[in-house]
MARMAR-116133 format. One record per residue: residue in one letter; x, y, z of N, C-alpha, C in turn. Coordinates in steps of 0.05 Angstrom, whole numbers, plus 32768, in hexadecimal, padded with zeros to 4 digits. Each point is the difference from the previous one (the first is absolute). Layout:
% residues N
AXYZXYZXYZ ...
***
This chain:
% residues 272
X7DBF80CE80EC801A7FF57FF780007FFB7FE2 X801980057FEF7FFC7FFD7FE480127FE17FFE X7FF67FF97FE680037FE38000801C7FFD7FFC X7FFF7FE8800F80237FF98001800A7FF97FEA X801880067FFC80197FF67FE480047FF58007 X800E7FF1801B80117FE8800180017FF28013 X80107FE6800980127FF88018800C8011800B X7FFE80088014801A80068008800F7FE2800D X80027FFF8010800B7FE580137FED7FE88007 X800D7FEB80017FF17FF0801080137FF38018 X7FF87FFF8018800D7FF9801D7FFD7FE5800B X80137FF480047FF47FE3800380127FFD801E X7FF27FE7800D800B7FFA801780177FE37FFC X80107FFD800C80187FED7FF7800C7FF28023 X80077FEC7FFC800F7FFC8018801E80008006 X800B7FFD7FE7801F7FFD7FF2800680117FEE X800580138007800480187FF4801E7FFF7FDF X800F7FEE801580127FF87FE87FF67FEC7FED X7FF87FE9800B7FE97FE77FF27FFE80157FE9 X7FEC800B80077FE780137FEE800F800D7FEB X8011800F80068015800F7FF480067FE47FE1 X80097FED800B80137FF27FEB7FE37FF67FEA X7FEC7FFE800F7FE47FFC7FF07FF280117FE7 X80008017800B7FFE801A7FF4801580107FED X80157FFE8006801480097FED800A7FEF7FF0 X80067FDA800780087FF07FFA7FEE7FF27FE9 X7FEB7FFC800C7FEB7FED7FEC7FEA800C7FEF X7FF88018800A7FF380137FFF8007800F7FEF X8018800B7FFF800C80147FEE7FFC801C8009 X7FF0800080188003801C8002801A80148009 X7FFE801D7FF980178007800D800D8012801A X80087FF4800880018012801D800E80177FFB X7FF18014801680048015800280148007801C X7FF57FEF80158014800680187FF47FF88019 X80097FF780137FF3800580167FF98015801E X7FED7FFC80037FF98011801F7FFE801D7FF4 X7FF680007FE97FF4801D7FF77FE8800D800C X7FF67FEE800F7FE5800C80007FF57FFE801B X7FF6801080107FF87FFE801B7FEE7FED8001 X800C7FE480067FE97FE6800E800C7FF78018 X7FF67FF3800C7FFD7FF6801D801E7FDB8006 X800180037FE580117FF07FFB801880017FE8 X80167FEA7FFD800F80027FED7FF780077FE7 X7FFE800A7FE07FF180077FF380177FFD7FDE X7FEF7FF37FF3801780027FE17FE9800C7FF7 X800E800D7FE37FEB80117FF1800C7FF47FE6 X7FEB7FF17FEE80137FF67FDC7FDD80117FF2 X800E80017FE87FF5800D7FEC7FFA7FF47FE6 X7FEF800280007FF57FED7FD18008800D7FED X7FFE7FF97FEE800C800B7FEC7FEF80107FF1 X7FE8800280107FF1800B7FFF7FF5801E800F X8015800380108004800C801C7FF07FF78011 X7FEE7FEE80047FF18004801D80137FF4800C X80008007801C800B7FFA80197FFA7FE08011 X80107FF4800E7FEF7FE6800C8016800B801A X7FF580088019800C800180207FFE7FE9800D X80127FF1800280007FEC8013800A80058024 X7FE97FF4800E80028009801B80057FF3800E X80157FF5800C80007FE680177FF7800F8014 X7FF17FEB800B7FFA7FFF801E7FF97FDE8007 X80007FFF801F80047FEF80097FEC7FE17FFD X80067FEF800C7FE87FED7FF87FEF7FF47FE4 X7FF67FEC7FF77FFF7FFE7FE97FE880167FFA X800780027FE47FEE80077FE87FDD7FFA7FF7 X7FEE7FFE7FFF7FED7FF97FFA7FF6800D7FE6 X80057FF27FEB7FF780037FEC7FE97FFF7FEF X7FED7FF680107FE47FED7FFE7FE58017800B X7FF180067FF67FE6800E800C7FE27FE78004 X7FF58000800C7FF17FF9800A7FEB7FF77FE2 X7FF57FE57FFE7FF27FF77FE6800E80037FEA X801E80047FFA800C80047FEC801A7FEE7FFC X800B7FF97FE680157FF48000801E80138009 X8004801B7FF8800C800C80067FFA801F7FF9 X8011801180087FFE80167FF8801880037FE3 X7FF5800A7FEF801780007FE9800B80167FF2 X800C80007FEC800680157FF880127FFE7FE4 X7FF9800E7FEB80067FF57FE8801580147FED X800A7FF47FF5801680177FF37FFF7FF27FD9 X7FFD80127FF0800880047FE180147FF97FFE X80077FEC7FEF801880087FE87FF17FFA7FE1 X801880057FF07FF77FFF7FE280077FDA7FF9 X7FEA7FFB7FEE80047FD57FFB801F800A8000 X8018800E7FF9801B7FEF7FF880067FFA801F X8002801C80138004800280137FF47FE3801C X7FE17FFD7FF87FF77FEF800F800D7FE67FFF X7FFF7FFC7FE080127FE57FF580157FFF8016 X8015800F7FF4801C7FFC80117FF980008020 X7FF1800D800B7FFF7FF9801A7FF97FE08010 X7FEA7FFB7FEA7FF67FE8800280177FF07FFA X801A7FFF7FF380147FE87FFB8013800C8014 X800A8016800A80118007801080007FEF801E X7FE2800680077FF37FF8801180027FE2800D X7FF47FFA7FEA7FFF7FD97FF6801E7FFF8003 X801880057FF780157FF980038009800B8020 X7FEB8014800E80197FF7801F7FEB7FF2800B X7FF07FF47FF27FED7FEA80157FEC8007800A X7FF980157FFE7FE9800F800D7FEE7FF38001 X7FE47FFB80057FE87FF87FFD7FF280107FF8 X7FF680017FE27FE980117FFD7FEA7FF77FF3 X7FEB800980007FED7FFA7FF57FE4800A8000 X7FED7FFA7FF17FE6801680017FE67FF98010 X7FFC8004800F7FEB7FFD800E7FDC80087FF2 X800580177FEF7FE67FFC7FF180097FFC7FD9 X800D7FEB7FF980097FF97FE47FE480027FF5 X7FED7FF480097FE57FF67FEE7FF4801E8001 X80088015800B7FF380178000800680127FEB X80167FF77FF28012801B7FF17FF87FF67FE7 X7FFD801B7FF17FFA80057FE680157FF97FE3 X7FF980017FED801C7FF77FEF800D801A8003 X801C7FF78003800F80127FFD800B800A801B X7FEE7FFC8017800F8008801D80067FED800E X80107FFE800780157FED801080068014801A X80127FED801A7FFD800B801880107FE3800F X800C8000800F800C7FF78016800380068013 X80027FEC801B7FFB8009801F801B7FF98009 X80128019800D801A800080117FF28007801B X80087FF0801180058008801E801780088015 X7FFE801E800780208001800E80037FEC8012 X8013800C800F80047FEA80217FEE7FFD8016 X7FEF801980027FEC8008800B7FEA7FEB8001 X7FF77FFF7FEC7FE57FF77FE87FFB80117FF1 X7FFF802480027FF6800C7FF07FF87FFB7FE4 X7FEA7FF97FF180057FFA7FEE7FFF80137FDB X800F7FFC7FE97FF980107FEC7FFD7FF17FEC X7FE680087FEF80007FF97FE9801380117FED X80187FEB7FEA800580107FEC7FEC7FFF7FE1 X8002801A7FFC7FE57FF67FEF800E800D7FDF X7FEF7FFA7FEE800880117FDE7FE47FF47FEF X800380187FED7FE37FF67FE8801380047FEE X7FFD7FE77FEB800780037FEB7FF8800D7FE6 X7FFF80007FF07FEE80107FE77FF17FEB7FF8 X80007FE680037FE57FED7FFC7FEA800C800D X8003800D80197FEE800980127FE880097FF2 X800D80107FE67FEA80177FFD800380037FDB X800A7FE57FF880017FFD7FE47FE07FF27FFC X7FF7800F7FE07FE77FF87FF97FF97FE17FF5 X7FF57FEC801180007FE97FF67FEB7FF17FF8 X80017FF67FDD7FF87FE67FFF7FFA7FEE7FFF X7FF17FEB7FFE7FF17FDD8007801880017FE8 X7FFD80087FEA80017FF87FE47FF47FDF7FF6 X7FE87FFD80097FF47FE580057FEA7FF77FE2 X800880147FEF7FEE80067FE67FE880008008 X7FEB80007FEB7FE38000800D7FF87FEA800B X7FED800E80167FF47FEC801B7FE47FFD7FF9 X7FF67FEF80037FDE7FF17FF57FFE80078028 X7FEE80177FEF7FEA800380257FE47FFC8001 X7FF97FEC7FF07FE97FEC7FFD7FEC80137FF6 X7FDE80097FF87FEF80067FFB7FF88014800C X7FEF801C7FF87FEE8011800B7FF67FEE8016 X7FEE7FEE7FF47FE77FF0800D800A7FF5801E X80167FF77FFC80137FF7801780018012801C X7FFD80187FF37FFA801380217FED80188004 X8005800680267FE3800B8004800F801D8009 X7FF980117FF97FFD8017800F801C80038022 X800B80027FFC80137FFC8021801C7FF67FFA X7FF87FE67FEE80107FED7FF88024800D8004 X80087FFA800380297FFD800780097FE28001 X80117FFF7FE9800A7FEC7FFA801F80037FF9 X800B7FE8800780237FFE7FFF80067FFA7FF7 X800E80017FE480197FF07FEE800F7FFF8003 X800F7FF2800D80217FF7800C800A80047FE2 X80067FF17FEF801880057FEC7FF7801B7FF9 X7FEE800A7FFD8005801C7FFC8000801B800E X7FFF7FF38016800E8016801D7FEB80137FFE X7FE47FFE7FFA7FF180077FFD7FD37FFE800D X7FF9801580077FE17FFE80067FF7800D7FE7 X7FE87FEA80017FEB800D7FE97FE980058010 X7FF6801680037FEA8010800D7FE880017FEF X7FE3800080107FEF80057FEE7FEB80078018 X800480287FF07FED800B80117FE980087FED X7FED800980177FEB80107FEB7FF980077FE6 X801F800A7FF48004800F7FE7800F7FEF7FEE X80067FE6800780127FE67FF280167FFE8011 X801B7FFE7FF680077FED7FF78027800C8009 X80127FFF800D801E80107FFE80117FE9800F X801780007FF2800E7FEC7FFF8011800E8017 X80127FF9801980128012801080167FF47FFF X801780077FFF801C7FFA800980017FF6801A X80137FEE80097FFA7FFF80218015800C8005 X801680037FF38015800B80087FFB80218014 X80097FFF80107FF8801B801A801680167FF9 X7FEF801B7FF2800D800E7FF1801680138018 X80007FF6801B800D8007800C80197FF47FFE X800B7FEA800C801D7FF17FF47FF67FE47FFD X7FF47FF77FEC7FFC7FED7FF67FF97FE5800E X7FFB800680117FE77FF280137FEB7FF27FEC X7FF67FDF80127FE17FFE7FEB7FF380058012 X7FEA80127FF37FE9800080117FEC7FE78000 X7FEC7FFE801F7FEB7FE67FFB7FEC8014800B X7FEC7FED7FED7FE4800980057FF37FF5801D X7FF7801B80127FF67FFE80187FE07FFB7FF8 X7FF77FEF7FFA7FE080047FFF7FEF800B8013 X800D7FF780197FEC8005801B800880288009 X801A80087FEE7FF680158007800980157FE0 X7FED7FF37FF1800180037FEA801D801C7FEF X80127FED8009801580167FF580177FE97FFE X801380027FE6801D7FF680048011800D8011 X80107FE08006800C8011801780247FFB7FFC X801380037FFB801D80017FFC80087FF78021 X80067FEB800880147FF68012801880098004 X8009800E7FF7801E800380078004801D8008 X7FF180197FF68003801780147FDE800E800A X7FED7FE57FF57FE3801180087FF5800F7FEE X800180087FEB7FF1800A7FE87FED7FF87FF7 X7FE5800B80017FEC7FF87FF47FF580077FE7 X7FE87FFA7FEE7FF4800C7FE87FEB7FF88007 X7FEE80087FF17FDC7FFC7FFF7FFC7FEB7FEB X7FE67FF77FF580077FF77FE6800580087FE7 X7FFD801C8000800080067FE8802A80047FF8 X800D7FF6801B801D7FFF7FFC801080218012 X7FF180117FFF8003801D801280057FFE801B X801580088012800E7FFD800D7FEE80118013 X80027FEA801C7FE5800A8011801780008026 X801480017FF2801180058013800680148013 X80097FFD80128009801C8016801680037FFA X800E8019800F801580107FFF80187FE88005 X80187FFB7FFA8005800D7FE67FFF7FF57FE5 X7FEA7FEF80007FFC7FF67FE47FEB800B7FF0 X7FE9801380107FF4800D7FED7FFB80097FE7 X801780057FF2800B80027FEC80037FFA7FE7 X7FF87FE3800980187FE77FF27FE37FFD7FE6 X801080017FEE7FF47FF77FE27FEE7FEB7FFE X7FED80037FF97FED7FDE7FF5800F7FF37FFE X7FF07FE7800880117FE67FF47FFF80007FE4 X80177FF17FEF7FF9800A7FDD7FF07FF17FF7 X7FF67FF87FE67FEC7FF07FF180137FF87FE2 X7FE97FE5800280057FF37FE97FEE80017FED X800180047FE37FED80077FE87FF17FEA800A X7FE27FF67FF67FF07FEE80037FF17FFF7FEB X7FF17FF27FEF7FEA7FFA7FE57FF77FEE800A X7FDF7FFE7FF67FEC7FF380047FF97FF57FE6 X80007FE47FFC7FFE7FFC7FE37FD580007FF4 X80097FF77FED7FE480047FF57FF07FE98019 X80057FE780057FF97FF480117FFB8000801C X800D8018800A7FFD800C801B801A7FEE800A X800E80017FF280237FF38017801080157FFB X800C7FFF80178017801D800480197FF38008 X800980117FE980227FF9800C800D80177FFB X800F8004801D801C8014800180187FFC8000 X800B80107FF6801880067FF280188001800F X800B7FE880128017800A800F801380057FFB X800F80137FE580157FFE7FF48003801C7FFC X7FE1800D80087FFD802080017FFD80058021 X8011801780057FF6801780197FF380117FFA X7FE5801080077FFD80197FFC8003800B801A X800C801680048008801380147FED80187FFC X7FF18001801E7FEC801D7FFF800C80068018 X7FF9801E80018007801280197FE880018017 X7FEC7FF87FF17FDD7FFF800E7FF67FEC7FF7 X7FE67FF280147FF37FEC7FF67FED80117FFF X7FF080007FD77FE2800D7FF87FF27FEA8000 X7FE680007FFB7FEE7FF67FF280047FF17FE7 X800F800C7FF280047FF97FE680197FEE7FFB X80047FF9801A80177FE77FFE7FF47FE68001 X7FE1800180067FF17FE280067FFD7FFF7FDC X7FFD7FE07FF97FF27FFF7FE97FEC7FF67FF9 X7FE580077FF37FE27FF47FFE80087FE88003 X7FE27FF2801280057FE27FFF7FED7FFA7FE6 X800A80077FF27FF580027FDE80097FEF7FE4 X7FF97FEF7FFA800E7FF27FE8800E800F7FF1 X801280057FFA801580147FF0800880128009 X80017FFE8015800B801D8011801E7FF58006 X8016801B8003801C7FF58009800B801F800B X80128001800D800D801D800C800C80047FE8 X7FFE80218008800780137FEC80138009800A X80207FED7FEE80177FFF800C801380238005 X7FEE80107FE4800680187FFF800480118010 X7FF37FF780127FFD8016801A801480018010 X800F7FEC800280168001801A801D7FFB7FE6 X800C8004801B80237FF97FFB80047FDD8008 X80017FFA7FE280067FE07FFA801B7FFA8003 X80027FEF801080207FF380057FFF7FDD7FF9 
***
């Protein structure tokens, strides 16, 4: 089989065929196409997205069960663009609806999402990413005092909250990371016990060197970025959170000597 392009339909079970109807075309926005088009075993409406996919609604008798077994529900999620979500979200709120997010603490900057339930229970997330999602960010926290060479051993991962930032120190010294999750702006936290950061909100990992140690479909996904770092004549380092450097790869040559005068060689990357 060659890989699918699209939706075609999705078929849902209903007990109120008209109910459903004023749900779906009414609050929903979708648009109907007609009824009893389609050979089912029951009454049948067919509405359409604006997107074209299809949603068949099927009465049949007796209630609905919307619920699978160890789960809160079965769901199902639909796009719009932030203006679009906006307005739905106040349209909504103004006929009283109840909505709200069931995983808020999960979402990334920039994605937002709301839970509608038909009459049924069926339930949908409406969801949108904004361009925060995936805009380059930040601390702007000026330089951060990340205490002494002498201060750490070999393994070491350390967190600077005002600077949204780990200072690593492997083998080879010394690399400052972005926590920001170059996927949609997620922070990543350091998993020690299974030595990798890990991004909460869609599962993305990195190693320490910041290289993305993820599965399909995040494979992909860009290092986490870095912050310049200098080691003064004293052995104290401080980085620079007012710089991004953006790499496509994590080398070698992104760590910096744990060396008295050593500092990244900002040259190399694309400085933001």
């Amino acid at each position: 089989m060659g890989a699918i392009e699209g939706l075609s339909h999705l078929t849902l079970h209903v007990t109120d065929l008209t109910r459903s109807e004023d749900f779906y075309g009414g609050i929903l926005g979708l648009d109907p196409v007609g009824r009893d088009l389609v050979s089912e075993d029951g009454p049948n409406s067919l509405f359409r997205s604006a997107a074209g996919h299809l949603v068949l609604l099927v009465e049949v008798p007796g209630p609905v069960e919307p619920f699978r077994g160890k789960t809160t529900s079965i769901h199902h999620a639909w796009y719009l663009t932030p203006e679009q979500h906006a307005a739905a979200v106040a349209r909504l709120k103004a006929m009283g609806m109840p909505i709200g997010d069931t995983r808020e603490a999960m979402r990334a900057m920039g994605q937002k999402s709301f839970d509608v339930y038909d009459p049924d229970g069926h339930r949908y997330q409406i969801q949108t990413v904004g361009p925060e999602a995936y805009q380059i960010l930040k601390p702007s926290a000026g330089e951060i005092d990340c205490g002494n060479i002498a201060d750490y051993e070999v393994g070491d991962v350390r967190s600077f909250n005002d600077g949204k930032l780990y200072l690593v120190r492997s083998e080879n010294g010394f690399a400052a990371l972005s926590r920001w999750c170059t996927h949609m702006n997620g922070l990543v936290q350091w998993k020690e016990n299974h030595w990798h950061f890990y991004c909460p909100y869609h599962k993305a990992t990195f190693n320490r060197a910041g290289a993305s140690t993820s599965h399909f479909p995040f494979d992909t996904l860009a290092p986490l970025r870095l912050h310049p770092l200098a080691i003064a004549k004293d052995g104290s380092i401080r980085v620079d959170t007012d710089v991004l450097l953006i790499r496509k790869k994590a080398e070698a040559l992104d760590v910096v000597p744990a060396t008295p005068g050593a500092a990244t060689d900002t040259s190399r990357y694309e400085a933001i």
